[in-house]
Backbone as a ProteinNet text record, in pm:
[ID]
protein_1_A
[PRIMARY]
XXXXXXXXXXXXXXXXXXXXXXXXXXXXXXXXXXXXXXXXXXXXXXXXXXXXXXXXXXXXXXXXXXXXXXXXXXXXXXXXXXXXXXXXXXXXXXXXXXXXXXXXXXXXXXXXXXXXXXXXXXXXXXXXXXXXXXXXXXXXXXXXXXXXXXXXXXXXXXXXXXXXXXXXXXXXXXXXXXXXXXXXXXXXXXXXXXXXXXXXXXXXXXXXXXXXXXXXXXXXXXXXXXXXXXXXXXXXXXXXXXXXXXXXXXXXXXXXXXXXXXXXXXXXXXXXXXXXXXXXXXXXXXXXXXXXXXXXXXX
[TERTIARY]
2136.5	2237.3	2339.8	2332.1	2489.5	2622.7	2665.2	2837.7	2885.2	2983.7	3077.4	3183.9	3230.5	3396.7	3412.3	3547	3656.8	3728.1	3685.5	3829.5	3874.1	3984.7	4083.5	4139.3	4281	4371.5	4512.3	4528	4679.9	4778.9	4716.1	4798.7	4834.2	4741.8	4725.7	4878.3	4958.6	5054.7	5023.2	4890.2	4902.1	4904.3	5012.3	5022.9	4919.8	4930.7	4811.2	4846.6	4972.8	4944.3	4841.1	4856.3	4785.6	4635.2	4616.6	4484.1	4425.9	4513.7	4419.9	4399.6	4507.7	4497.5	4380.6	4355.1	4209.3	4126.7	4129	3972.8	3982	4056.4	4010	4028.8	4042	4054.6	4101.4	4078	4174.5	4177.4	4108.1	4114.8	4247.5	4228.4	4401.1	4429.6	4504.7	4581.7	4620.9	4703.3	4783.5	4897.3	5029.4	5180.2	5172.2	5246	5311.8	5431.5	5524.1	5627.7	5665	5779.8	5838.6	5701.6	5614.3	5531.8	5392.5	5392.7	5316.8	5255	5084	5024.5	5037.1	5031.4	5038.2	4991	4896.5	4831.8	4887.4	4873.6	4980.5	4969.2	4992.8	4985.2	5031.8	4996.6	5147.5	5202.8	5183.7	5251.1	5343.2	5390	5528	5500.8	5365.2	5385.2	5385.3	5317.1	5382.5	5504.7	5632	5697	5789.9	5902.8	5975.6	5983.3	5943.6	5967.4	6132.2	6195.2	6354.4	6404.9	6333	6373.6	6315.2	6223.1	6116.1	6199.9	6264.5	6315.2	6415.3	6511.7	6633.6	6606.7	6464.5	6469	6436.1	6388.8	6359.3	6470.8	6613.6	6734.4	6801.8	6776.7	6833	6801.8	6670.7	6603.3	6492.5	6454.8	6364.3	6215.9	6082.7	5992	5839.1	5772.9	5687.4	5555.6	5446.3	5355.9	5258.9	5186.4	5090.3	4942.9	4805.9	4684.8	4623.4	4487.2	4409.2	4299.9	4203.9	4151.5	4081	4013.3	3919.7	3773.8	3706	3550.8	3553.5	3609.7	3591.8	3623.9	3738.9	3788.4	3731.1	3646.3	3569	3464.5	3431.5	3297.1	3323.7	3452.2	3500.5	3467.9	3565	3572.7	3468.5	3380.3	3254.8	3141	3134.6	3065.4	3067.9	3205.8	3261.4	3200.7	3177.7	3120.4	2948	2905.9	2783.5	2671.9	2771.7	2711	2711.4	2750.5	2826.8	2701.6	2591.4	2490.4	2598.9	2707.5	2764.2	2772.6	2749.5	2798	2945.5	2976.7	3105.8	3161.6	3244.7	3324	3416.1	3451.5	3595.4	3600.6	3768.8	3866.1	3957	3951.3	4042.1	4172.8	4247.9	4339.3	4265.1	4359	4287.5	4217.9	4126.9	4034.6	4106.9	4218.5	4323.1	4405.7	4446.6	4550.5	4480.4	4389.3	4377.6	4201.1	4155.1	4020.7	3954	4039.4	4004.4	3881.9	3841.5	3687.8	3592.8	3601.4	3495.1	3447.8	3521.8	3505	3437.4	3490.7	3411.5	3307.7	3216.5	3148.3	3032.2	3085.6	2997.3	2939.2	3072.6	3027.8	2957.8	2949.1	2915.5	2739.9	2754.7	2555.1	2476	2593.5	2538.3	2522.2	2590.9	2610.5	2461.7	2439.4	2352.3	2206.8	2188.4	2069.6	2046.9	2133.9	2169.2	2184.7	2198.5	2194.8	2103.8	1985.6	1903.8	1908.5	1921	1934.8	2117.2	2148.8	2299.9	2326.4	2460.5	2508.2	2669.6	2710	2878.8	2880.3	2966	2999.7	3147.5	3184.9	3325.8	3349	3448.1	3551.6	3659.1	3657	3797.9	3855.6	4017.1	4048.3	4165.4	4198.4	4247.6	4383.9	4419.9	4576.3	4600.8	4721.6	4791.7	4901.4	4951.7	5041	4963.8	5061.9	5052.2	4900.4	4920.8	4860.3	4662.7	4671.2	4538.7	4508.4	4599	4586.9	4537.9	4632.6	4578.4	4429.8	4383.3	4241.1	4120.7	4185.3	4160.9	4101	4249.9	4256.2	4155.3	4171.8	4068.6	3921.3	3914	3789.2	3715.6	3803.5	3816.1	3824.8	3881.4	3858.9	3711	3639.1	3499.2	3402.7	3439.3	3359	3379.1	3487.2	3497.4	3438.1	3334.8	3318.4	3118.7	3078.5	2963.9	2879.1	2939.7	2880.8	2832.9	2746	2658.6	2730.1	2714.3	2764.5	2780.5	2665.2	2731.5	2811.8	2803.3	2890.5	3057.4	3079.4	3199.1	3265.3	3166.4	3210.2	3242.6	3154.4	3151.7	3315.9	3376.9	3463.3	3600.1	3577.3	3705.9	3705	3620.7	3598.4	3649.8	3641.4	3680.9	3809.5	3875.5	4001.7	4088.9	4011.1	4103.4	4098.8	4049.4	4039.5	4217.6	4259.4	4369.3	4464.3	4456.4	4599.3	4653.4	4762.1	4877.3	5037.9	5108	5226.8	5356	5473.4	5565	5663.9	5696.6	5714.1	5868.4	6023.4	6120.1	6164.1	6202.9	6236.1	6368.1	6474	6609.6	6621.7	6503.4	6517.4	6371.2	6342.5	6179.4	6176.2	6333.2	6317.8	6244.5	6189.6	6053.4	5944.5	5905.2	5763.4	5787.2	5938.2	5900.7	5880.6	5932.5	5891.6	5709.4	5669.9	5558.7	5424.6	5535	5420.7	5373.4	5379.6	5353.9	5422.6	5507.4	5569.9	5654.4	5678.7	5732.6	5879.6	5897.9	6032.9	6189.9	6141.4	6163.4	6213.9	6074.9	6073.9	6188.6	6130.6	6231.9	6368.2	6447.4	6584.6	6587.8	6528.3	6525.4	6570.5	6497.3	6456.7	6593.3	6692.7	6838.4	6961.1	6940.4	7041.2	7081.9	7238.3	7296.8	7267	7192.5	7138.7	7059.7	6968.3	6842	6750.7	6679.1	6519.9	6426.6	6319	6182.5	6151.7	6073	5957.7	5793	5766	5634.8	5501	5412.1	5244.5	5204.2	5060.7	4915.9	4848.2	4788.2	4751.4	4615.3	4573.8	4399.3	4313.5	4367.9	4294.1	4344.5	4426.2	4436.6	4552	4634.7	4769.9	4871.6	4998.2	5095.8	5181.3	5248.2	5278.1	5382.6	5519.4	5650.8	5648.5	5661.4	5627.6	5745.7	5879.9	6008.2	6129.9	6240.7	6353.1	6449.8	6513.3	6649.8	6729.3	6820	6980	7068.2	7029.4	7116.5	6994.7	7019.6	6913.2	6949.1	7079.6	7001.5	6921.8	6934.4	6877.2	6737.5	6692.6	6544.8	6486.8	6559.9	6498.7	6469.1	6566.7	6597	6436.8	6425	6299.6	6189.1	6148.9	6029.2	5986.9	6117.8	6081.5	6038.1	6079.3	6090.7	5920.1	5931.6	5744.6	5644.2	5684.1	5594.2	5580	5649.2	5663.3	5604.3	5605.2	5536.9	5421.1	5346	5242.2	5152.7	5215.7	5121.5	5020.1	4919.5	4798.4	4718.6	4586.7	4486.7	4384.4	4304.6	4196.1	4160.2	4138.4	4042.4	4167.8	4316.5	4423.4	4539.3	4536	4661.2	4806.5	4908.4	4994.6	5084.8	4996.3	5047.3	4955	4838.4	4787.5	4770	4857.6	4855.4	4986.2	5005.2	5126.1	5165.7	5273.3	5358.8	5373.3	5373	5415.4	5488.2	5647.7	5761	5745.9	5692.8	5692.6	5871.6	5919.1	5996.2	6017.9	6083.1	6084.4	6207.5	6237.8	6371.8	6530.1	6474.4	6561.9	6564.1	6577	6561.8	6605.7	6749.9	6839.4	6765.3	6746.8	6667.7	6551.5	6496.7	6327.9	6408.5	6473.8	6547.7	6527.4	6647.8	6720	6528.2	6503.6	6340.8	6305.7	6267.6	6208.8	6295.4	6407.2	6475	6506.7	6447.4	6466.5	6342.8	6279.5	6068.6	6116.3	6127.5	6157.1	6223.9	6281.2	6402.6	6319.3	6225.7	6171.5	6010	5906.6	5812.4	5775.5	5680.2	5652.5	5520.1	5483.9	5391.5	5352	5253.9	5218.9	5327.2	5329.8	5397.3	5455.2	5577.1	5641.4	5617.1	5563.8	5565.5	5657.8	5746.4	5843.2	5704	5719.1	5642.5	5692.1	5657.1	5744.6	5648.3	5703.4	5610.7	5611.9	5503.2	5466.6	5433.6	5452.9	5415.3	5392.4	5247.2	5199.3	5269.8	5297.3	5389.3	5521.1	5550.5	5714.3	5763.8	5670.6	5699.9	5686.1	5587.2	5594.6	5700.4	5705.6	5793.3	5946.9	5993.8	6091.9	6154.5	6281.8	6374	6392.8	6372.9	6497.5	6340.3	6265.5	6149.3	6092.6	6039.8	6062.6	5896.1	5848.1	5714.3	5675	5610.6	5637.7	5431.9	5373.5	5272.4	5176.5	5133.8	5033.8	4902	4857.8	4755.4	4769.1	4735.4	4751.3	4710.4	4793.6	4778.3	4917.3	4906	5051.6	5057	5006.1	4995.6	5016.3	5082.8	5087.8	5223.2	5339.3	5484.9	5473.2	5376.2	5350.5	5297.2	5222.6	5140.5	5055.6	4942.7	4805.5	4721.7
1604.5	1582.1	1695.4	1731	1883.9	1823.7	1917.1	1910.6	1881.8	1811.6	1784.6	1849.1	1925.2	1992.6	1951.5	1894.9	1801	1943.7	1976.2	2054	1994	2002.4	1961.5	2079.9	2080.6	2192.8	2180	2295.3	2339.5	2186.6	2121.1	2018.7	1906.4	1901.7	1737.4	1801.5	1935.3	1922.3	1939.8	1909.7	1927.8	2071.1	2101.6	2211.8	2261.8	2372.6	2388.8	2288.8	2262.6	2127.7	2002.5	1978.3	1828.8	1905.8	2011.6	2002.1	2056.2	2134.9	2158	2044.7	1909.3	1799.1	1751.5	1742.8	1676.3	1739.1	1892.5	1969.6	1966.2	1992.9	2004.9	2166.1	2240	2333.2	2269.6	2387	2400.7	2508	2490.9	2573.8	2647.7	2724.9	2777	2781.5	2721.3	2714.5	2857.4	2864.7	2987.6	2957.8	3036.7	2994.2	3099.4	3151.1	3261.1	3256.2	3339.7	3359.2	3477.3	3502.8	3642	3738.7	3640.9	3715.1	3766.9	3756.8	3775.1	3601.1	3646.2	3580.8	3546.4	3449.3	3411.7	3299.5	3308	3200.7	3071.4	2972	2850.4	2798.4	2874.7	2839.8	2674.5	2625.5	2529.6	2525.5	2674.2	2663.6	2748.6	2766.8	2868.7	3022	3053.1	3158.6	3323	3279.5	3384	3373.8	3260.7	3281.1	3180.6	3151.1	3070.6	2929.6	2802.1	2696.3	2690.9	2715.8	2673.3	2827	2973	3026.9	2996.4	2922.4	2856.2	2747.2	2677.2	2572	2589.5	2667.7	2752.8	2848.2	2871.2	2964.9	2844.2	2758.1	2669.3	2585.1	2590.2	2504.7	2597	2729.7	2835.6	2830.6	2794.1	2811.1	2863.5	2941.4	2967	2901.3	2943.9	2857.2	2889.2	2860.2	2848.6	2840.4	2881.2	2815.6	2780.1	2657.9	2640.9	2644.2	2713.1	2717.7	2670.7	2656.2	2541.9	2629.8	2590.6	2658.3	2727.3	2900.6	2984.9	2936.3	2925.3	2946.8	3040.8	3139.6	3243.3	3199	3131.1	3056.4	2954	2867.3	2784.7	2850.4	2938.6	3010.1	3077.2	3122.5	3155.3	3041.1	2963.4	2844.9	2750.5	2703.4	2662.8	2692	2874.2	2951.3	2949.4	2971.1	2949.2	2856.3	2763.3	2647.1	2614	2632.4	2615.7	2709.5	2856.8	2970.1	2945.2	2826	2804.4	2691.9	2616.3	2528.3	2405.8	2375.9	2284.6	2241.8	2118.2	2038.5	2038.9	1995.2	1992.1	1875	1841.5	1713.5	1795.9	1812.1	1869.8	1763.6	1693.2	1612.1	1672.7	1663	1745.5	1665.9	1774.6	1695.9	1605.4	1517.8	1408	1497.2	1456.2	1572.8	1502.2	1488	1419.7	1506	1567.4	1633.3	1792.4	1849.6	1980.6	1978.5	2117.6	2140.4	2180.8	2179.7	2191	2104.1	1998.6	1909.8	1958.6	1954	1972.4	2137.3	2277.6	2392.9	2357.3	2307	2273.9	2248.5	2143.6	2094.9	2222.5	2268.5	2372.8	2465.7	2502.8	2611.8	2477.6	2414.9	2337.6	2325.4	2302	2305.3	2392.8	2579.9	2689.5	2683.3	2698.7	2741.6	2640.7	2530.8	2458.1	2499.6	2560.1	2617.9	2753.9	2855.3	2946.1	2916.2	2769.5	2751	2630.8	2615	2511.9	2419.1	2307.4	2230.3	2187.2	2270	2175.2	2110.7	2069.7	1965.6	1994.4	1967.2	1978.6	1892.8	1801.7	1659.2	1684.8	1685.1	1690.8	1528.5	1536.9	1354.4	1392.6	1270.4	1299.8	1192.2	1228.6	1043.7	984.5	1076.3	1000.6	1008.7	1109	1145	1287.6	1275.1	1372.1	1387.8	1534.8	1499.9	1512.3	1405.3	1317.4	1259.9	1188.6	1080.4	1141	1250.5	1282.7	1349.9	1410.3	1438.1	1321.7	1220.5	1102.8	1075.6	1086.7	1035.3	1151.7	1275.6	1366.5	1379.3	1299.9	1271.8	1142.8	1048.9	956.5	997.5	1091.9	1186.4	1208.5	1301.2	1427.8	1342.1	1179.3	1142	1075.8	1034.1	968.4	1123.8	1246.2	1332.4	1385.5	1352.3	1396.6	1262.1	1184.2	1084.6	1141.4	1276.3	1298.9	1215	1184.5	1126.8	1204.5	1192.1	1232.3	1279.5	1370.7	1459.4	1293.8	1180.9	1085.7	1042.3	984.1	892	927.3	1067.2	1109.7	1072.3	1129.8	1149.6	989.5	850.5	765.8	691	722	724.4	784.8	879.8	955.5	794.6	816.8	696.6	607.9	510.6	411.2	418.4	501.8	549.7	576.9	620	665.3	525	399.6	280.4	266.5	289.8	217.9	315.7	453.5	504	501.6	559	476.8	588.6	605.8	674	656.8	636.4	572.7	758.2	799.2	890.5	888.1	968.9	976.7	1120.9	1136.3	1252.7	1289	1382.5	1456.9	1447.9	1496	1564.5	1574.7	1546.9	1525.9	1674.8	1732	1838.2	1983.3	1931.2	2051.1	2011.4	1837.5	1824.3	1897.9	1904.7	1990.9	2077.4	2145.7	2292.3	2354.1	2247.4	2251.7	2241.2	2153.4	2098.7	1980.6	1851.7	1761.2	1608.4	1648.7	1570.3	1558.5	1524.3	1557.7	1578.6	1653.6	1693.5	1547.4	1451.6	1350.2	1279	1246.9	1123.8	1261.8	1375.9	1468.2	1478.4	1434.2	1402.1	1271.4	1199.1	1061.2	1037.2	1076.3	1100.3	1107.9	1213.5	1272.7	1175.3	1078.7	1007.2	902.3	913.3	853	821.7	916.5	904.5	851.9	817.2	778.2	819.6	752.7	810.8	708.5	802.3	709.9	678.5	579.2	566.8	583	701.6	744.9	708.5	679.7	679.7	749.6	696.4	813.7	682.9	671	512.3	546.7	422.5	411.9	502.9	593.5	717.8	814.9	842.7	968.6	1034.1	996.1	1083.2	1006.2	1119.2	1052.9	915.3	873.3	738	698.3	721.9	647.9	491.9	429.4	251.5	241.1	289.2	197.6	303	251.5	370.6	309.6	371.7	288.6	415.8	331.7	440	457.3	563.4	638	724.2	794.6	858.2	733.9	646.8	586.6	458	388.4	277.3	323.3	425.6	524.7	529.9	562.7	552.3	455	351	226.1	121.3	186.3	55.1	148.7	255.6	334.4	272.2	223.4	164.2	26.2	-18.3	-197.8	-181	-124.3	-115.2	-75.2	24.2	28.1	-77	-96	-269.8	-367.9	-380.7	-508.4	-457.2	-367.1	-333	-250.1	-196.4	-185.4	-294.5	-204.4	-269.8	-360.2	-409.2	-448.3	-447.2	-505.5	-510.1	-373.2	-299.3	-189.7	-123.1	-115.1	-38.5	-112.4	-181.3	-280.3	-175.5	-234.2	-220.1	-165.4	-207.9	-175.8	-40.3	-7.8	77.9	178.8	225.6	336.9	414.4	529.3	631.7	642	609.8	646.3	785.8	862.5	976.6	972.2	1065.1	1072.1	1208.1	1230.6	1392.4	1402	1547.2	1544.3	1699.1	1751	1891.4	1926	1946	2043.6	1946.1	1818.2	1730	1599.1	1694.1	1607.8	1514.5	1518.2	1442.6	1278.9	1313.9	1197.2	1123.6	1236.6	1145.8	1081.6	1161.1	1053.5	934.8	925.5	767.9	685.7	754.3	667.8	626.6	674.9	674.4	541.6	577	443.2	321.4	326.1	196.1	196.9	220.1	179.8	121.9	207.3	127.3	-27.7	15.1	-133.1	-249.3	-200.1	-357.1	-393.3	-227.2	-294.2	-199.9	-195.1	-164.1	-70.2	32.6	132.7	158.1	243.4	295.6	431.7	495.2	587.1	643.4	709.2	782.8	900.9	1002.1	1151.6	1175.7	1285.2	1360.9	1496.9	1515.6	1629.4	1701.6	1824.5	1913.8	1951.6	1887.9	1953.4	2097	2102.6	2283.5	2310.3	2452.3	2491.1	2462.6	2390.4	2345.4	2245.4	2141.5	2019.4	2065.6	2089.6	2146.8	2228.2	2263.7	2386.5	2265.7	2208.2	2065.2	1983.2	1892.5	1797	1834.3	1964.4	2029.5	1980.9	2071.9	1983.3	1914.9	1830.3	1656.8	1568.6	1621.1	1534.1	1464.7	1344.5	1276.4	1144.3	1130.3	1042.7	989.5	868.9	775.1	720.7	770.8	777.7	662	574.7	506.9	432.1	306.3	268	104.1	45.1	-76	-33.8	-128.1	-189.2	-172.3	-38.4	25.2	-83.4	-143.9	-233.4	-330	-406.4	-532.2	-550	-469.6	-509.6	-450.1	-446.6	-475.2	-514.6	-669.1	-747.9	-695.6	-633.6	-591.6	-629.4
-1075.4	-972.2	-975.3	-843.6	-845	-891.8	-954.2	-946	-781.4	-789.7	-666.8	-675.9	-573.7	-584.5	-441.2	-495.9	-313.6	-282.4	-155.1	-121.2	4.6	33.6	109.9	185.4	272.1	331.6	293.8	373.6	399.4	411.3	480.7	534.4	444.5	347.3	231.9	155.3	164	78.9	-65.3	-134.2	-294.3	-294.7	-382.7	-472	-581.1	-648.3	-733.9	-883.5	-918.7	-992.6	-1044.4	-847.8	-859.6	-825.3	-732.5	-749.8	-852.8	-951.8	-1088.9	-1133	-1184.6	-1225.6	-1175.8	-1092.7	-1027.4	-990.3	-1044.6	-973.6	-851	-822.9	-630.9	-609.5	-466.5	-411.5	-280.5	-188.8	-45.9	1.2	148	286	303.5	318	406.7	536.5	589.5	729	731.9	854.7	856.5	931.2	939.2	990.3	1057.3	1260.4	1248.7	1258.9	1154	1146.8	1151.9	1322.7	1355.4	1382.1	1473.3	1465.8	1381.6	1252.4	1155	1117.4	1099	1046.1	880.7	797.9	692.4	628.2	582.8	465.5	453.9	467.3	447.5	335.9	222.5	114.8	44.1	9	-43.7	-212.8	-240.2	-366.3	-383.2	-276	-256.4	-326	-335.8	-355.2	-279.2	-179.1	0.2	1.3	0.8	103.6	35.9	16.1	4.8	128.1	39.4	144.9	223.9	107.9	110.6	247.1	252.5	356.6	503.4	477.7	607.8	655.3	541.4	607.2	696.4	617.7	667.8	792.5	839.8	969.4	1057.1	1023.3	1103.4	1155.8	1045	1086.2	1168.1	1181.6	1236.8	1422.4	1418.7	1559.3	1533.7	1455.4	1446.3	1479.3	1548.3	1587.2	1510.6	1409.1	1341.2	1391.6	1409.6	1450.7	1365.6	1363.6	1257.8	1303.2	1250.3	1291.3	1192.3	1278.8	1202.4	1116	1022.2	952.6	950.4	978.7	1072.8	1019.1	1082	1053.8	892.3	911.8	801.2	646.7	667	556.6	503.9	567.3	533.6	454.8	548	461.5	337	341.4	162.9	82.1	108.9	-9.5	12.2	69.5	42.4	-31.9	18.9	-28.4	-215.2	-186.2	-367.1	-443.2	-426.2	-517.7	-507.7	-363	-314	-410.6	-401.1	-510.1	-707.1	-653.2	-821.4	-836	-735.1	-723.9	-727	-659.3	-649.6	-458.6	-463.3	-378.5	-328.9	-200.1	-154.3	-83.6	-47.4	14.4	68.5	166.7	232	333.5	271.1	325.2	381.1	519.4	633.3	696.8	784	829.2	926.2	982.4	1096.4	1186.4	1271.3	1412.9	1543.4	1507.2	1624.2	1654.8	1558	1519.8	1540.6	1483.1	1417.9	1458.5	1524	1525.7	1384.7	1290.9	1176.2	1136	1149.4	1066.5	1183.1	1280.4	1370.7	1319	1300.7	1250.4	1134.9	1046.4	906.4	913	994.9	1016.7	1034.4	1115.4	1188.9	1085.3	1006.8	900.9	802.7	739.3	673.3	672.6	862.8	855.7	837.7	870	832.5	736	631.4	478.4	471.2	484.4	463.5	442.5	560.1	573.5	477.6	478.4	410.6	194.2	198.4	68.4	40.3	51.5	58.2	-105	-81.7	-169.9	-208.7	-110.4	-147.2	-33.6	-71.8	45.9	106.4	217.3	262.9	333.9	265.2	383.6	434.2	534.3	580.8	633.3	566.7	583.5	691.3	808	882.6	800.4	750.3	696.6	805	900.6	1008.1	964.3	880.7	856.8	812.6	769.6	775.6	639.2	608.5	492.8	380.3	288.1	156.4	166.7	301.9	338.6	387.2	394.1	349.4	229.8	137.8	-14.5	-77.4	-68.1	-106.3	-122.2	-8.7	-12.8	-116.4	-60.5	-137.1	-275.8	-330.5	-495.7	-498.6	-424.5	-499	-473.7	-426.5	-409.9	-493.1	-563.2	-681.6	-775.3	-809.9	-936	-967.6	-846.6	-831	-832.9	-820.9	-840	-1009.4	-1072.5	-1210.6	-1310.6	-1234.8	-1320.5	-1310.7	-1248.7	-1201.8	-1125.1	-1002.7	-959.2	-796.8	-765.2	-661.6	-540.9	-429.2	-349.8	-221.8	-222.1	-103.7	-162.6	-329.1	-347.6	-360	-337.8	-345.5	-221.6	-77.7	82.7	52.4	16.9	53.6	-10.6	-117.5	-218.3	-101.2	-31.6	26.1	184.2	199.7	360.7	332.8	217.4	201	160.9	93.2	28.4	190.3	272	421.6	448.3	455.2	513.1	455.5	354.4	318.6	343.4	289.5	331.6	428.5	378.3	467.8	419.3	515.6	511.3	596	580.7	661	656.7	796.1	769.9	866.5	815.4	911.5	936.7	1029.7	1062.3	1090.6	1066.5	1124.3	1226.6	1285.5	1423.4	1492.9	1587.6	1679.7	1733.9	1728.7	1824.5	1754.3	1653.8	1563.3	1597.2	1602.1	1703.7	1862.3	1904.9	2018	2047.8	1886.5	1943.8	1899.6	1851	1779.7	1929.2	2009.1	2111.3	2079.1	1957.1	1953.4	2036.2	2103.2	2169.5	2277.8	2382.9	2481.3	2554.8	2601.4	2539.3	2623.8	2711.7	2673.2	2524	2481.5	2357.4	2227.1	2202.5	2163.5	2190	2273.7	2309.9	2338.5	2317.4	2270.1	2116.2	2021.1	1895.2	1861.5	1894	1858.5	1953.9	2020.4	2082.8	2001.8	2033	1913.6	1777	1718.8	1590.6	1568.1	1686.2	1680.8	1577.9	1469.7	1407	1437.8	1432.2	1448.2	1314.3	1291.4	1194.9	1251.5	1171.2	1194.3	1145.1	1136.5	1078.3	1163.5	1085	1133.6	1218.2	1304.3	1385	1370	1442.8	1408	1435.9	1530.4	1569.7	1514.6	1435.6	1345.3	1426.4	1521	1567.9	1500.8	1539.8	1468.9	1581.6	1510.2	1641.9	1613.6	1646.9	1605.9	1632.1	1551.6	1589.9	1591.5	1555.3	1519.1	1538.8	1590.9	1603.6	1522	1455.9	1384.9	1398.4	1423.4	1433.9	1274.9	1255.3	1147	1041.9	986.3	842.4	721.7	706.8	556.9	601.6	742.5	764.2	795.6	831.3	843.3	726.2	608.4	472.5	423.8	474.7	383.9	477.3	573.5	679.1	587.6	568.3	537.7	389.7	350.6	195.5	233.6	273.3	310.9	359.1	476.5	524.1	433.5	332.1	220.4	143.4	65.4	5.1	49.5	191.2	282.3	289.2	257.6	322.2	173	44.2	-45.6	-122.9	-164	-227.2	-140.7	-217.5	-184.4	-244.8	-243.1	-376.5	-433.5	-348.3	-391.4	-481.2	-421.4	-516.8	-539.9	-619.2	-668.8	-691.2	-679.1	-657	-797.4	-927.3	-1090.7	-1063.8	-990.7	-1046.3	-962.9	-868.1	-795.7	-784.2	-744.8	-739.1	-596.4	-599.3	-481.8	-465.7	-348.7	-350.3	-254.1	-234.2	-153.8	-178.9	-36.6	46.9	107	60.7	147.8	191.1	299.4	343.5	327.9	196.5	150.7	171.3	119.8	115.1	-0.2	-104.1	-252.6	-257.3	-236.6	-272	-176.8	-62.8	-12.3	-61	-112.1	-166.1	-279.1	-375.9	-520.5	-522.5	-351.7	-320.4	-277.8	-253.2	-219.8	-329.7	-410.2	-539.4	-586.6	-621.8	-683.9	-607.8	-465.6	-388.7	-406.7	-412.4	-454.5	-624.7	-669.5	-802.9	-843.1	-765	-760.8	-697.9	-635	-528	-612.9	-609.1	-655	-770	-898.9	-1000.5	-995.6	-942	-921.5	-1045.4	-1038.9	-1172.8	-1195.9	-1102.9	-1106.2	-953.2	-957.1	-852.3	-835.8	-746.3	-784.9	-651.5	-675.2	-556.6	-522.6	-414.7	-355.2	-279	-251.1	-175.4	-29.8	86.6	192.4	232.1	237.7	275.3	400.3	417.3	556.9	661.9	691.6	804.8	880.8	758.2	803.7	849.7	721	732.8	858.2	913.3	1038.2	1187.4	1178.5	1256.8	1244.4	1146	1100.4	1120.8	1036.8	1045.5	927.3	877.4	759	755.3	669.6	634.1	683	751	711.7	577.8	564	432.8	471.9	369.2	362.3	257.8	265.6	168.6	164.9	72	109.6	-41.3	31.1	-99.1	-24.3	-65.2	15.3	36.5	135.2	169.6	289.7	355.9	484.5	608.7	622.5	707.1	836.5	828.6	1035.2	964	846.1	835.6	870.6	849.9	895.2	1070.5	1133.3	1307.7	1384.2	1245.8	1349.6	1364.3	1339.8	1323	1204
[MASK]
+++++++++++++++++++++++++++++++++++++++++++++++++++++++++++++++++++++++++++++++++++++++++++++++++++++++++++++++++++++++++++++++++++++++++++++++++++++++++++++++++++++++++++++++++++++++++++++++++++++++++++++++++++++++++++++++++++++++++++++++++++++++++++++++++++++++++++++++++++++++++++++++++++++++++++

């Protein structure tokens, strides 16, 4: 049976940390900024997050692209040549032509490397919230287990994630093009925030507006709480992760209102990178584990 290696993208947010921790790899996106193309790294080592964030509070307008044909064929190639199998867990195909490209290169390389395999997973999110699935990927492939039983391991892992996400300001989905410039000056009236997820089809979907940033934080916790665990990931035995885009001091207060209500295995703070961060914009913040995100809306 081949080795399995999960790779993922630009967008899942893990740093080289967590994906050394778990053997994974990762596609590269690309940002243009001022013009210039750039790698969307997410381990801050191109580019400072904290001056991205800051051009972005400036006016500055970011653009984020999805992953080239070419790049795929690097990092596939990489492991395929190594007689390893692959899993690449992508952003949602709602969002990003990114899985459908994969795909494509995936059936090449295929033919070109006979006897291996490339399964590409959509998990119908975004963020944290497809790292997530990522990792429970990468831990069913470090137990050697077979190139389906990994894809089949990430599918079921997307059945549950789940991410409650708030934002500063909508007016970075506008400049992104994700939203219309309406619901975007909506978003900023009277201190309007949304609460965000990823919905059944893999876009993003504000379900909830609350007026102010701490009552925005304070519902994103409450909906997590109402809505973690489930058989497959109990609630003692999974990690919260609180994404946030250059706004620590906010994820903290998350962390210790998760603490205070329910007993995780663990909390990790994460730092959003690039792709998101250039979408989302500063002061963006996500609260990412697995359950059942549609249970505090009646679904």
């Amino acid at each position: 049976m081949n080795k399995v290696k999960v790779i993922t993208d630009s967008c899942s947010d893990l740093g080289k940390e967590l994906r050394d921790k778990y053997g994974m790899d990762y596609a590269l996106m690309s940002i243009v900024w001022d013009d210039k193309e750039i790698p969307a790294s997410t381990d801050g080592d191109l580019f400072s997050f904290k001056e991205m964030y800051d051009a972005l509070r400036a006016g500055k307008r970011i653009i984020t692209q999805q992953v080239s044909a070419a790049e795929f064929e690097r990092v596939f190639s990489l492991y395929l040549e190594q007689g390893m199998d692959v899993v690449y867990v992508s952003l949602s195909s709602a969002m990003s032509g990114s899985y459908n490209i994969g795909q494509v290169v995936a059936k090449q390389l295929m033919e070109k490397y006979p006897g291996r395999e490339v399964i590409c997973v959509d998990p119908k999110n975004s963020c944290l919230g497809e790292g997530i699935v990522a990792i429970e990927a990468a831990k069913v492939a470090a137990t050697g287990a077979g190139v389906a039983e990994v894809a089949k391991a990430a599918e079921n892992a997307a059945k549950y994630a789940m991410q409650f996400c708030t934002v500063e300001s909508l007016e970075y989905f506008k400049r992104a093009g994700r939203v219309k410039a309406s619901a975007a000056f909506f978003g900023n009236l009277f201190g309007i925030k949304p609460i965000i997820i990823n919905s059944h089809s893999g876009e993003l979907e504000a379900v909830k507006k609350i007026k102010g940033r701490k009552k925005s934080l304070d519902e994103c916790v409450d909906m997590l709480v109402k809505s973690i665990g489930c058989d497959a990931f109990p609630v003692e035995e999974q990690t919260v992760y609180v994404a946030h885009a250059d706004c620590e001091q906010d994820a903290n207060y998350l962390a210790d209102a998760i603490r205070a209500k329910i007993n995780p295995k663990d909390i990790v703070l994460n730092l959003i990178g690039p792709t998101v961060g250039a979408t989302a914009g500063p002061g963006a913040i996500s609260l990412c584990a697995f359950g059942n995100q549609y249970a505090t809306l009646g679904e």
